[in-house]
C-alpha positions, 0 to 999 in steps of 0.5 A: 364501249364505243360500238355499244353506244353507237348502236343504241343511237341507231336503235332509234328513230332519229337523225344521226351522223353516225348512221350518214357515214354508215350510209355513205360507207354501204352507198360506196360499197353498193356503187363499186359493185354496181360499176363492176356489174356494169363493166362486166356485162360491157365487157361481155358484149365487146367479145362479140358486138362492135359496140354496146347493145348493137346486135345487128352487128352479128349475124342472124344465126349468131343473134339466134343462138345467142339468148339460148347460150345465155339461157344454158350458162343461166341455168348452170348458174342456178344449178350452182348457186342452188335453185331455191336462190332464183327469186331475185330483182325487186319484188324479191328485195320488198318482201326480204325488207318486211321479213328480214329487214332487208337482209338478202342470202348471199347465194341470192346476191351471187346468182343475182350478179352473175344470172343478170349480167348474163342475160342482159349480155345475152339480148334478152329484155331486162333492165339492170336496175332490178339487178342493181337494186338487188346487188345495192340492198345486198351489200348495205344490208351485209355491212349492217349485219357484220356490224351486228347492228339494230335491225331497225339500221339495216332496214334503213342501210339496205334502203340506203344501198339501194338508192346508191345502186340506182344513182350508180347506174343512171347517174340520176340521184334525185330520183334514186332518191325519190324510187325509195321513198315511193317504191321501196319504203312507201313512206317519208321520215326525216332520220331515213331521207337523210342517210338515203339522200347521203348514199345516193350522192356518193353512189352518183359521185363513183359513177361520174368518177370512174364512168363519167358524167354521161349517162345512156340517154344524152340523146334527148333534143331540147322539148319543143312541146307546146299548148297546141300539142297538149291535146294530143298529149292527152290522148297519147296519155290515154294510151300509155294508161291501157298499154300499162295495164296490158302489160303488167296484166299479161306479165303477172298471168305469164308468171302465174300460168309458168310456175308449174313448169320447171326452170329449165323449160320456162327459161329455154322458152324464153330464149326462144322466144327471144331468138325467134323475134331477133330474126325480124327486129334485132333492135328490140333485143338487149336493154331499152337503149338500143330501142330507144337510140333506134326509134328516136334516131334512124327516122323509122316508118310508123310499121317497123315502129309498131312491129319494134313495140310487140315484139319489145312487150312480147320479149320483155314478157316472156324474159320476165315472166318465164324467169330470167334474171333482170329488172323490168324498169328498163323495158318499161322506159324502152316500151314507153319511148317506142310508144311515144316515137309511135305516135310522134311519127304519126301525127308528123304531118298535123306538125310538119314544122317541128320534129316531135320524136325525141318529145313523145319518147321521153312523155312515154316513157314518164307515162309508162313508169308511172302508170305501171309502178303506180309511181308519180313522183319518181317518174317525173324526177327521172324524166327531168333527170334523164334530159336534163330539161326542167320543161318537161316538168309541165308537159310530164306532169300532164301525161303522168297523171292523165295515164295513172288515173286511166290505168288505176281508177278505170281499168284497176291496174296496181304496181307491178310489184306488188301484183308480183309479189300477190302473185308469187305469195310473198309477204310485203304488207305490214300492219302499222302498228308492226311498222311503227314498232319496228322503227326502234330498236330495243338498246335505245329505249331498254331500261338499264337500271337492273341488279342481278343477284344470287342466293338472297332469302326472301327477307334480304330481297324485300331489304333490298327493294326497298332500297332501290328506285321506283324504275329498278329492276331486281333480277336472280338468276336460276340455273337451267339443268337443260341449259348452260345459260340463266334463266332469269326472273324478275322480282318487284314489289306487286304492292307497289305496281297497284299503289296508284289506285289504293293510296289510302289502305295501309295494306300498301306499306307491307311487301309482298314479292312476285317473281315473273320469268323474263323472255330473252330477246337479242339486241339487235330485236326491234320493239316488235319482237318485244310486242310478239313474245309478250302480246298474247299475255299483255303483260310481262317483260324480256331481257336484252342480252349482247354476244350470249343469253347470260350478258344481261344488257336490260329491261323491257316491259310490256307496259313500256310497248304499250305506252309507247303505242299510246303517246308515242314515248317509251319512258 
């Protein structure tokens, strides 16, 4: 009884503790996931690196062989887990939200885990938050789905997971936060920014718990950017907006043109590739850290910088492009800090007096974030996260929104994700009208006044609706010689339906009984499942039933669905 009442508080679309604490329990489960992610590929590059992302510790023959070993244990994964299982990382975990609402194959989540941590140990460019999104969504979706939850909760608890994932792996909660909103979900409600804000916090508290509080990017030097340097910055915005858009269109044309190919070509190509290239810069391998630590750090020439940043786009690609498993938000930052340290080394000598690198870099990589995913707002949270500089907000501001504009209205450039998921024929798109039925869960808003009855003639039936309340439902049971479950019918009074607009005939006080067969529906459904089985007719009504078709839990009607589109309420 317990679990039953707390399941039609979650059907609906209003803010409750009960499904905080469900958040925090899946952004704990999500985070511990994450941190074990990361533990593990750490734990596979200590075997051979002498510290993390340092791949000019090895040999050249090493560094060679090593993307086409991870690409091989790759590919006997995928053959394991089953090849249908390899659409992972994000776009993959926006189109199971529009169609499952967010519920992820468990052989997904294996390959996921095991194929990532793989080729972000074995140099390849991907980022780990694709991964932890994935693994994250995953995770709180299971736990909604155990529970056997209201759909419209295990949307809102994989959105959850999700924000913890990515608080677990960056230490940043705020844009966690904010990357679902904008990203993820693509809209702002109060009952689901509550619970994603409460699971992001939790994933961030198991990270500086088990971790620490650092995260990868402490390099940053205090912003020195002036009002003399924003001209520059404007035009190094105009840059990141063609280079963003350079990227997403030769990475969507990658994966177009190599999908007539099959797996095991596409991912040996790109470790190829990737080999090929570490011969030259070593640094661009691995994760955008690496490159970022190089380019900021070590005082480059402007030549090796340039050579740094094609050889990261070309890597970073080929390994997205082609297949491997791994997100591309990290190439991204990589590719914008390296851009950004491009450009500080060459204007150095117009500002001999002060030291630009670390200040471009971090421009560069909000530009590049936000003029790629189509994501302002979670570009500049993640910036002032990653420094810990409420400065930059200004400065941010400026590249971020002179790079979207030059990227989107100029040239036509759109979200990677979504160009993924055009290009690979996956559904993310939801008319509203689906969208809002799909927020409310049908226990919520079911109308449980309902008596079920057997063998009654036609007289006793009009005796006892007469006796009912307007809003009760009368409902016999028949037996299907097909089936082992009731088909169920609901009787009303037809006259007393149309009595509004014949108030004056006498003809109203007589009963007559029509009998309408009701369409089972689970109560897990959401209100759009109610509007499908019924929109062709636009009339009739579904009941909803628990463990088994013959535990009737209520009622519901398509005039319901109707007046809730109309005014917003259901009863």
């Amino acid at each position: 009884m317990i679990l039953f009442s707390l399941k039609k508080r979650l059907s609906l679309p209003i803010t409750s503790w009960q499904l905080c604490l469900l958040a925090s329990i899946g952004g704990a489960l999500s985070a511990m996931l994450i941190v074990g992610f990361t533990m593990a590929t750490t734990a596979l590059q200590e075997l051979y690196l002498s510290e993390k992302d340092n791949y000019n510790s090895i040999s050249e023959l090493s560094r060679f062989l090593l993307p086409i070993f991870g690409a091989i244990v790759i590919l006997l994964v995928s053959w394991i887990t089953g090849y249908k299982y390899l659409r992972t990382g994000i776009p993959f975990v926006l189109h199971r939200l529009k169609v499952a609402h967010g519920v992820i194959p468990l052989r997904n989540t294996i390959h996921q885990f095991i194929g990532s941590a793989i080729a972000l140990a074995s140099g390849f460019s991907v980022g780990r938050e694709g991964p932890a999104i994935h693994l994250g969504a995953a995770f709180s979706g299971y736990l909604g789905s155990f529970l056997k939850l209201p759909h419209n909760s295990i949307r809102t608890l994989s959105a959850c997971g999700i924000a913890a994932a990515i608080s677990a792996s960056f230490n940043t909660p705020v844009a966690a936060v904010i990357f679902v909103m904008e990203v993820i979900l693509r809209e702002y409600k109060v009952h689901i920014f509550i619970p994603i804000m409460m699971a992001s916090l939790v994933g961030s508290m198991i990270t500086t718990s088990v971790l620490g509080p650092a995260h990868e990017f402490e390099y940053f030097q205090t912003i020195v950017l002036e009002l003399e340097h924003f001209p520059v910055l404007i035009l190094f915005a105009i840059a990141i907006g063609v280079l963003s858009f350079g990227f997403n269109k030769y990475l969507v044309a990658t994966i177009k043109h190599s999908e007539k190919y099959h797996i095991v070509s596409r991912l040996m190509l790109a470790a190829l590739i990737t080999s090929l290239l570490s011969y030259v810069v070593p640094q661009a391998l691995g994760t955008n850290f690496g490159a970022i630590d190089f380019s900021i750090s070590d005082n480059p020439s402007l030549f090796f910088l340039m050579g740094l940043l094609i050889a990261k786009l070309i890597m970073t690609i080929s390994a997205l492009g082609l297949g491997i498993p791994g997100g591309a938000i990290g190439p991204i930052l990589g590719i914008g800090a390296i851009a950004g340290s491009c450009t500080a080394v060459f204007i150095q000598s117009y500002y001999p007096d002060v030291y630009l690198t670390s200040d471009f870099a971090l421009m560069g990589m909000a530009g590049m974030m936000a003029a790629t995913l189509n994501a302002p707002l979670a570009a500049l949270i993640t910036v002032v996260e990653l420094s810990n500089q409420l400065e930059v907000i200004m400065p941010a501001m400026i590249i971020i929104g002179t790079s979207c504009i030059v990227s989107g209205q100029f040239l036509g450039n759109r979200s990677l994700f979504v160009m993924q998921l055009e290009i690979q024929n996956l559904i993310y798109r939801k008319p509203p009208l689906e969208k809002s039925l799909q927020r409310v869960g049908v226990l919520g808003v079911m109308n449980e006044n309902f008596e079920i009855i057997n063998q009654l003639s036609e007289q006793q039936k009009i005796e006892h609706l007469s006796q009912l309340e307007e809003k009760h439902f009368l409902l016999e049971q028949v037996n299907d010689d097909e089936s082992t479950s009731g088909v169920y019918y609901s009787i009303h009074n037809e006259v007393t339906e149309s009595s509004e607009s014949h108030t004056n005939n006498q003809a109203d006080n007589s009963i007559k009984l029509t009998q309408q067969l009701l369409l089972p529906l689970h109560a897990q459904a959401t209100l759009m499942e109610v509007y499908s089985l019924l929109e062709k007719k636009r009339k009739g009504a579904v009941y909803i039933y628990g463990d088994n078709m013959d535990d009737v839990l209520g009622i519901i009607t398509f005039a319901q669905v109707r007046r809730f589109l109309v005014e917003g309420n259901i009863n």
